[in-house]
N, C-alpha and C positions, 0 to 999 in steps of 0.2 A: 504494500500500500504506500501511495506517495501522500508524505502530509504539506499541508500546504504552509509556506514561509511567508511570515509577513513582517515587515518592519519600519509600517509605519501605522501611528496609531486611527489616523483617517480612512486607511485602506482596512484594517482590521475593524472598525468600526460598521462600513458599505461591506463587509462578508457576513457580518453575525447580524446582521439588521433581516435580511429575508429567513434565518434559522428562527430568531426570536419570532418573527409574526408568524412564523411556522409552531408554535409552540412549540419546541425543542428545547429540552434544558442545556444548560446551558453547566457543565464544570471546567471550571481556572486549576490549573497546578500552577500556581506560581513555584519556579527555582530560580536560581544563579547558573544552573549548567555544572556541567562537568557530571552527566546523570550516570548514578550507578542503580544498586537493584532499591534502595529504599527509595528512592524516585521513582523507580517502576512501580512498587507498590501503590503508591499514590497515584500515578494514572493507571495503572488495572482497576483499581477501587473507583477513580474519575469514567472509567470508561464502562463499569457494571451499572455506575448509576447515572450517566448523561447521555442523552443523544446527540451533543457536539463536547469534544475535548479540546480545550484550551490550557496548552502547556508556554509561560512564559520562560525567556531567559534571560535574564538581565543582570549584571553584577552590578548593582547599586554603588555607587559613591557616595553615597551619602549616609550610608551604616558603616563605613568603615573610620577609624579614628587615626588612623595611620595611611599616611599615601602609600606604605612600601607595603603595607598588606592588601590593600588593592589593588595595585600592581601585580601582584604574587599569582593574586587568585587564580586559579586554573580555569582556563577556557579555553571550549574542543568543539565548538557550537558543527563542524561537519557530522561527528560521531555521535554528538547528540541531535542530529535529526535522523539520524541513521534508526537511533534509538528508539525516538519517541514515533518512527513510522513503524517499527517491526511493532510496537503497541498500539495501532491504532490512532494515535492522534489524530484530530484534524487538522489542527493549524498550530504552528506556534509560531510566536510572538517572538521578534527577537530585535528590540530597538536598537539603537546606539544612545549613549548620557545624551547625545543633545537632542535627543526625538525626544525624552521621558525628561528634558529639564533644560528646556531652549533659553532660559536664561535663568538669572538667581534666584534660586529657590526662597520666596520670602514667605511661604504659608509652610507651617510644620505640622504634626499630629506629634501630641505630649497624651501620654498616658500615665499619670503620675501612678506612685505607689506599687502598681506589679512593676512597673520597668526601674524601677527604683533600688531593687533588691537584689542579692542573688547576683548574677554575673553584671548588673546595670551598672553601680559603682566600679567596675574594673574595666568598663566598653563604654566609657562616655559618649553619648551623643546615639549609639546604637542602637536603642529601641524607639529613639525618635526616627531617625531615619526609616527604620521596617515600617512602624507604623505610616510614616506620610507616604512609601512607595506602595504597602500594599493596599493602600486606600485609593491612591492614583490609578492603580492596576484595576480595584474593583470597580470603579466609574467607568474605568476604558472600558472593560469583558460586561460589565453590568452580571454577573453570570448567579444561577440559582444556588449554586454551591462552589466553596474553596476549598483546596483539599493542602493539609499542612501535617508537617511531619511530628509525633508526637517527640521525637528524639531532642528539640528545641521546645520543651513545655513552655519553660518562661513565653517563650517567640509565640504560641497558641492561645497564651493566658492572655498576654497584650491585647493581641487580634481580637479576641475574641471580646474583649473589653470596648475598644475601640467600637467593633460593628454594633454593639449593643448600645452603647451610648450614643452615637452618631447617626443609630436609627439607620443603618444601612439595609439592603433588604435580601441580604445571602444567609446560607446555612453555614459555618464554618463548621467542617469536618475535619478531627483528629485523625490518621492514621497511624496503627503500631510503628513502634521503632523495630525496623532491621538490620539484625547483628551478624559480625563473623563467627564463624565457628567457636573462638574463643572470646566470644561476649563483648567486643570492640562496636560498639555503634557503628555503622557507613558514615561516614562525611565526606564530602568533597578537600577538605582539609587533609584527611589522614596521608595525603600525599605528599603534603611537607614535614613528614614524622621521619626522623633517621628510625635503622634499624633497633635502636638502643631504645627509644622514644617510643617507634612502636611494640616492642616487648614489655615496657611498662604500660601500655596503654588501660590496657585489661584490668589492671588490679582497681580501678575503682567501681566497676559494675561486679567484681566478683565481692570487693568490701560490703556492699549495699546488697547485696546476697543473703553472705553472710548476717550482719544485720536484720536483715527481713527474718531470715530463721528463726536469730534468739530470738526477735520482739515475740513472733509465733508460740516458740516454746516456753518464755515465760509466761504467755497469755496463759497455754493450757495448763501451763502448772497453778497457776492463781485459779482457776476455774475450779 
């Protein structure tokens, strides 16, 4: 199946205008690219329940606090259309910074309190960012459903904040996190992990494991 490229948001706009009066639903996977299998997941799960898939790909500059980690980011947008057509996709989305932000961004989205916490204090400015592009994104697709990785809960918690207070009119859907065999979450990231970095990677989902057990077994023991 070929899915169809688009990269700008007028033309993605004059595609999904005859699916909507079609009544068609309408599911957005928003990414950054670089799609491995817990991206698939998310549009397998976008493609059980929409009759048009909208996969974006966009690495935002404006969630990153660092130019050099921006830079860095890994982008393979040939391999990820290769991708998102052997699943079905229909379209994706794939702007450049100046299509999604033709001049100075001067309107933000602030989510106080969840992006406050937790990783917020160590990624200044980062959950403003997600928040003002995935709200950009949801205007652009207008779409019935978002599909977002459970693996970034904070990044769900936000959103999910966000559309309910702004009155948006999507369903945000959680999808499971998908791990490696030895319990390493997928990220697009773990490619900048040396092999030392990646061998520690693990031990905090196997800590939080562990944890979950005793909390368990002391439960039943108090019972």
């Amino acid at each position: 199946m070929k899915v169809e490229a688009v990269q700008s948001i007028e033309e993605l706009r004059r595609i999904l205008a005859p699916i909507r009066n079609a009544r068609r639903s309408i599911g957005l996977v928003p990414t950054m690219g670089a799609l491995h299998a817990g991206h698939g997941r998310l549009i397998e799960t976008a493609r059980r329940e929409s009759g048009c898939v909208v996969v974006s790909i966009f690495v935002n500059p404006i969630q990153f606090d660092r130019s050099d980690d921006y830079s860095r980011y890994p982008r393979a947008l040939p391999s990820d259309l290769e991708f998102c057509a052997a699943r079905g996709v229909d379209i994706v989305f794939s702007p450049a910074a100046e299509e999604m932000y033709p001049g100075p961004q001067r309107a933000f989205v602030e989510v106080n309190e969840i992006g406050d916490r937790l990783c917020g204090p160590f990624r200044p400015g980062h959950f403003r960012g997600v928040a003002t592009v995935v709200l950009k994104l949801l205007n652009i697709v207008q779409p019935d459903r978002a599909y977002f990785g459970e693996k970034d809960a904070q990044q769900v918690a936000v959103i999910r904040q966000l559309v309910k207070d702004l009155n948006v009119p999507v369903e945000i859907v959680g999808v499971q996190t998908v791990r490696e065999a030895d319990g390493l979450a997928l990220s697009s990231r773990n490619a900048h992990l040396t092999a030392a970095e990646r061998s520690i990677a693990p031990t905090l989902h196997r800590a939080l494991q562990t944890a979950e057990r005793l909390q368990v077994r002391r439960r039943l023991a108090e019972e």
